[in-house]
N, C-alpha and C positions, 0 to 999 in steps of 0.2 A: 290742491294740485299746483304746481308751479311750471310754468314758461320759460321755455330756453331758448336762447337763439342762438343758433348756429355761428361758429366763427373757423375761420380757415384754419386747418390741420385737425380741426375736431373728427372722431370718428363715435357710431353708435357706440362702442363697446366704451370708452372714454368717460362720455356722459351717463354713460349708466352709471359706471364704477362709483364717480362723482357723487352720486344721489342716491346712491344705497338701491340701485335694481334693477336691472336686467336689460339685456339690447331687443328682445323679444317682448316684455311688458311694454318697451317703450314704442315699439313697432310696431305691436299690435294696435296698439292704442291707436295709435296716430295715423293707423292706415296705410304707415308709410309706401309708395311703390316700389321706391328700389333701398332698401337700407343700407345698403352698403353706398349708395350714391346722394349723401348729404348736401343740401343746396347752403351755402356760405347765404346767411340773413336769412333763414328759413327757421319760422317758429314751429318748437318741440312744447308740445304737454308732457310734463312727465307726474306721471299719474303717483305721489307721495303726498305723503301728510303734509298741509299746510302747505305756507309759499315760502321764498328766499329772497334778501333784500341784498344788496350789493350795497357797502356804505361807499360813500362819495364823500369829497371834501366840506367840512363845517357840518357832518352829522353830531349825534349823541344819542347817546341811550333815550336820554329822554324825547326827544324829538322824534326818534324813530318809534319810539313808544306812543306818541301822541298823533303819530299820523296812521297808526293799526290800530287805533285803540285800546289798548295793553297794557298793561301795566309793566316798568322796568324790571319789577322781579322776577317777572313772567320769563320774559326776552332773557336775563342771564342767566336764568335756570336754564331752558332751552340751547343753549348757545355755552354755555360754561365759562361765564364770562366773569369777569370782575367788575362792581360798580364803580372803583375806582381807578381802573387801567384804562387809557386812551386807546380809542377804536381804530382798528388798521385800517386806510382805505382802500375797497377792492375786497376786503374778505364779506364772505357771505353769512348773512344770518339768519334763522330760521325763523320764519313768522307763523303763531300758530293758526289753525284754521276760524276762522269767524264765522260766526252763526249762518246757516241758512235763513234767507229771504221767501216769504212763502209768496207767488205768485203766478199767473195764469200765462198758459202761452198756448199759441192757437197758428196752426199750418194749414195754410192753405194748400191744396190738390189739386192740379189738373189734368186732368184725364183727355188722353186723345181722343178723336172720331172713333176710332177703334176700340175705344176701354183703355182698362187699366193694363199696361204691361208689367210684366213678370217681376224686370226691374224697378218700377215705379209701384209696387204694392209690396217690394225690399225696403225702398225706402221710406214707404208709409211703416211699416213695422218697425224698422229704426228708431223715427221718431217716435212714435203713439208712446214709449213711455215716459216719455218728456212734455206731452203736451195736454192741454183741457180740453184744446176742440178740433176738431178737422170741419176743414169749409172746403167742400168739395165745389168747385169753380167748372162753369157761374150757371143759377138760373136766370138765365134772358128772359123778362117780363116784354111781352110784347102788346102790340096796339090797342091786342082787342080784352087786354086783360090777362090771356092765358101766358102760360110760363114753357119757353124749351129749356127741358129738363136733362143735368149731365149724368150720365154713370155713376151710380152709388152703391147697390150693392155688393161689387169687393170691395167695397172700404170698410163698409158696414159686418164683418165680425171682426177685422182688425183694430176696431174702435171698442166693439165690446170688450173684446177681449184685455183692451188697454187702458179700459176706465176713460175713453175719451167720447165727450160728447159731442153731437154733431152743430154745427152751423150753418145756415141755409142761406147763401151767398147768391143775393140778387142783385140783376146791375140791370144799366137801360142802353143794353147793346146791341147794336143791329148789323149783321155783315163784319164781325169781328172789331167793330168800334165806336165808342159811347157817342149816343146820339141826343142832340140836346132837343131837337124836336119830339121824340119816344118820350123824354123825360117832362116835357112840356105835357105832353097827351096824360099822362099817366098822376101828373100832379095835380092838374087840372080839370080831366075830364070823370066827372062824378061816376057816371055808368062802369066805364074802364077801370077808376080807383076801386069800386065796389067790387066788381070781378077779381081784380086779383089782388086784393084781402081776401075775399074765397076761397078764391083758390092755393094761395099761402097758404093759407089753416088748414087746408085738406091734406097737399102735401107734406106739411109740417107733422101732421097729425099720423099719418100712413106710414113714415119713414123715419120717427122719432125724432123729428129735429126739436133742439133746445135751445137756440138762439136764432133768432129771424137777422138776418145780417142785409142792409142796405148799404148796397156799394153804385152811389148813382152819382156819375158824374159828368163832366163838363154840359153843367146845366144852365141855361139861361138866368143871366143876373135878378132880371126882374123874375123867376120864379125863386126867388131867395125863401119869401115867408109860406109861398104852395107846398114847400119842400117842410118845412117846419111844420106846416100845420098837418102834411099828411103823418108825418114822423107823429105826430099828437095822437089822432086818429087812430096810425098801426099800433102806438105804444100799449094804449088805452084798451086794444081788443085784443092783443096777445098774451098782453099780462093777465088778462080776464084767464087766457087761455093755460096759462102756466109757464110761457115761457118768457125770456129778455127779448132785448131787442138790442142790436148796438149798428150802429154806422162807418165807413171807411169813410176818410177826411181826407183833402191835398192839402199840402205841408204848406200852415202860414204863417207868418213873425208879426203880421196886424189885419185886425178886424177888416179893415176896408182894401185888405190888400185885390188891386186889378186882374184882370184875368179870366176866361173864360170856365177854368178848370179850378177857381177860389172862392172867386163873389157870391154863390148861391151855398157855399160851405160854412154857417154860420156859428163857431163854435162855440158860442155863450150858450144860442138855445139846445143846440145839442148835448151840451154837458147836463142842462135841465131836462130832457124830456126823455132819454135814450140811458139806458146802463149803461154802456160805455160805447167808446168810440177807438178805431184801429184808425190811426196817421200815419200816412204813407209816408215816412221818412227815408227815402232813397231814391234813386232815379237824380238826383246831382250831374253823374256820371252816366249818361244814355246811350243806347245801342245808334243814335242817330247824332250825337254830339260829340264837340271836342272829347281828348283822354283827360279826363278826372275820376277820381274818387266815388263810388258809389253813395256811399254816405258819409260822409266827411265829416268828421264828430263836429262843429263848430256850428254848421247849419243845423244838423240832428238837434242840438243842444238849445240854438236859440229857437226852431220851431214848439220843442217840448215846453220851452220856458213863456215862453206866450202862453201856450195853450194851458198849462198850469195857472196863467193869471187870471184866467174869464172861463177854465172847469175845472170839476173837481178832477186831482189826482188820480183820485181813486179810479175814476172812471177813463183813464188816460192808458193806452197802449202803443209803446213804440212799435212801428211798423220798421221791418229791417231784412234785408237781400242776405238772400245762399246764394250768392251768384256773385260774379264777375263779367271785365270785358275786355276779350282783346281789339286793338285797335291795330289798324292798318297805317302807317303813319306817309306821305303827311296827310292829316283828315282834313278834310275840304268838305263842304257841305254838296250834299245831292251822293256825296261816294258809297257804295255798298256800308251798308251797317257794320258796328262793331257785333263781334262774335260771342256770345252768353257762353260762361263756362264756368265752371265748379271750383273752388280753391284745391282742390285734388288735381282739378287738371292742371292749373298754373302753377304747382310744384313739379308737373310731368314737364309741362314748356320749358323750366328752368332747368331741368336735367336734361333735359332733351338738346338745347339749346347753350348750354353752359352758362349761362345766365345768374349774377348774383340778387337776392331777393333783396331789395332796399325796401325801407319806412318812412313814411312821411309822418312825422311828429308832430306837425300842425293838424292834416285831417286823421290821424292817426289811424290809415293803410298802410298798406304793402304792393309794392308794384315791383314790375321787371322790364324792362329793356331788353330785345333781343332783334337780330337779323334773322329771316328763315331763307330757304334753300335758295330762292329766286333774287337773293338779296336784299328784299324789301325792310323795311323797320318796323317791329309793331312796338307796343306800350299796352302793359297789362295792367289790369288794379282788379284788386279781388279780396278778398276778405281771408283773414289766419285770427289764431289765436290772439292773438293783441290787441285788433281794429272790434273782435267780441268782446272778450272782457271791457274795452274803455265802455263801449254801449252797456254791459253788464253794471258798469259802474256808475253809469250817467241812470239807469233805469234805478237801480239804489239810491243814489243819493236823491231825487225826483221825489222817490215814495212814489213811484208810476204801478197803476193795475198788471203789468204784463207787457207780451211781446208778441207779435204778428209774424210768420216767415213768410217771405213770398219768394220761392214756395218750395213743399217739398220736393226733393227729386234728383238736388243737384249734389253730390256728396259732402262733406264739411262734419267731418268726424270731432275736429278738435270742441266743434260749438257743442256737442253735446254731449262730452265729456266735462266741459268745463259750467253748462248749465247745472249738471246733477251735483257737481262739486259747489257752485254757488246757492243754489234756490231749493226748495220745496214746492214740488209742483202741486199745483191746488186742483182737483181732481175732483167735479162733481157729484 
């Protein structure tokens, strides 16, 4: 599949022609809301064979061959080209499709007080055939051991049905926020640890779950090794049991990095004692901070690149946003939060608003500028086709286990179109 981006006067019918397919393939595709209302810097998937390279000055066959991996004769078979005719620059050339990567990718779910709604088990069926697990968010382990339990089964035939297995997503949250004293009790207190191992195994056992998933966070420094040793403990009696275990991680660039939500996240021993681990690589960009970037490849990259130094690969999962945020500008701290919204919706704000989609090429996003009715400014940054494949690219070149969404629900058609064209999804 190949990515286009919008430029002034282009229209759907245009780019179709362009690409050998239809204003309707490409629409569908793409979800577009209004096709006839194309946003100028707005990324197009256009769902064909293989990608297209635009040459630039100081290319060559060969060089363009050694950065796809391809052989020259490949490229001017494709392209009709001459090995001995200089390349025009600006004209495009067809690059063929490159193997699928086979790898694991796991969505997270959260289900309101109410269940699951209509819309949000649309969008668990979306995904489910793109991913290995669904972690239905969260079981709250609480003081005495026992566990409050979220909404599972309607997720539970959309999973069967999709070959995806479940993940049992525990955290040490109390009153909707990680509690480091819950997480102190729970590390620490033998009676309490013992209960709920119990009780994990019971529900894991009743509800099919196949990965025990610890998401316990901002934990007291000094319980760094309680935390490890219990991870020992659980690894030891589930694997007895049949199943994995893997951990959620806050994103860090050194072992001793400070912080209340780091220092007890120990990733040497976790790469040892846990199949794998999900790193929360996003949140850069926060619903309570300045406007930046959600995941802004540069930090994604050096936290992945540590954690490659002290675990295994294999055992390594970028964690990465369906979401965006709008901001209210100018952002002051203490002022109402930024706004969560979908990259569908921040293609409706630029239509909406006239608004042209720029790219940041450093953290390699997409953001907009606009004024709304009342005159105010916001500042959007949200994810498209671009800001995915670079992650798509970084998780390749890595040799990383897979990818983490947090979380299902928000729409972002282009991401998985553009997973099924990149990966093999590895399916329990």
């Amino acid at each position: 599949m190949h990515i286009y981006v919008v430029k002034s006067g282009d229209t759907l019918f245009q780019i179709a022609r362009r690409y050998g397919t239809t204003s309707q393939t490409i629409s569908q595709a793409n979800e577009l809301p209004n096709p006839d209302q194309l946003v100028v810097g707005q990324a197009l998937v256009i769902p064909v064979s293989g990608n297209f390279y635009v040459v630039v000055a100081g290319d060559s066959l060969w060089s363009i061959s050694q950065k796809y991996g391809i052989k020259v004769e490949e490229l001017t078979r494709l392209n009709g080209l001459s090995q001995s005719a200089p390349l025009q620059i600006g004209r495009e050339l067809r690059i063929p499709m490159a193997p699928k990567t086979r790898a694991e990718f796991t969505g997270y779910i959260q289900p309101s007080a109410s269940g699951y709604s209509t819309a949000l088990l649309n969008s668990a069926r979306t995904a489910a055939p793109h991913l290995t697990y669904f972690a239905p968010v969260s079981f709250n382990a609480k003081r005495d051991g026992t566990l409050e339990e979220p909404a599972i089964q309607p997720l539970q035939p959309v999973a069967e049905q999709n070959g995806v297995v479940l993940m049992m997503d525990i955290t040490n949250q109390e009153n909707d926020q990680f509690s480091d004293e819950l997480g102190h009790i729970l590390l620490t207190d033998e009676k309490v640890q013992q209960t709920l191992l119990d009780n994990i195994s019971r529900i894991a056992r009743q509800s099919n779950f196949s990965d025990i998933h610890f998401d316990f966070e901002y934990l007291r420094p000094e319980d760094r090794e309680a935390y490890n040793r219990f991870l020992r403990r659980a690894t030891e009696r589930f694997h007895r049991e049949g199943k994995t275990v893997s951990t959620a991680l806050a994103p860090k660039t050194s072992a001793d990095q400070p912080g209340m939500w780091y220092e007890a996240h120990d990733y040497k021993a976790h790469g040892e004692i846990v199949d794998f681990s999900v790193i929360m690589t996003y949140e850069w960009g926060y619903s309570g901070g300045p406007p930046m970037a959600v995941s802004p490849i540069g930090p994604v990259r050096d936290v992945l690149t540590f954690a490659s130094s002290v675990m295994p690969a294999s055992k390594i999962v970028m964690g990465q946003n369906l979401y965006g945020y709008d901001w209210t500008l100018p952002f002051q701290p203490g002022n109402p939060p930024a706004r969560a919204i979908s990259p569908q919706e921040a293609i409706r704000l630029a239509v909406r608003y006239n608004a042209s989609i720029r790219y940041d090429r450093v953290a390699q996003a997409p953001y907009i500028d606009y004024t709304d009715e009342n005159g105010r400014l916001h500042k959007v940054w949200f994810e498209d086709a671009r800001s995915i494949d670079a992650k798509f690219s970084l998780l390749k070149e890595l040799k990383l286990r897979g990818m983490a969404y947090w979380k299902i629900g928000l729409s972002f058609p282009q991401n998985w179109l553009l997973l099924s064209d990149r990966f093999t999804v590895i399916k329990k």
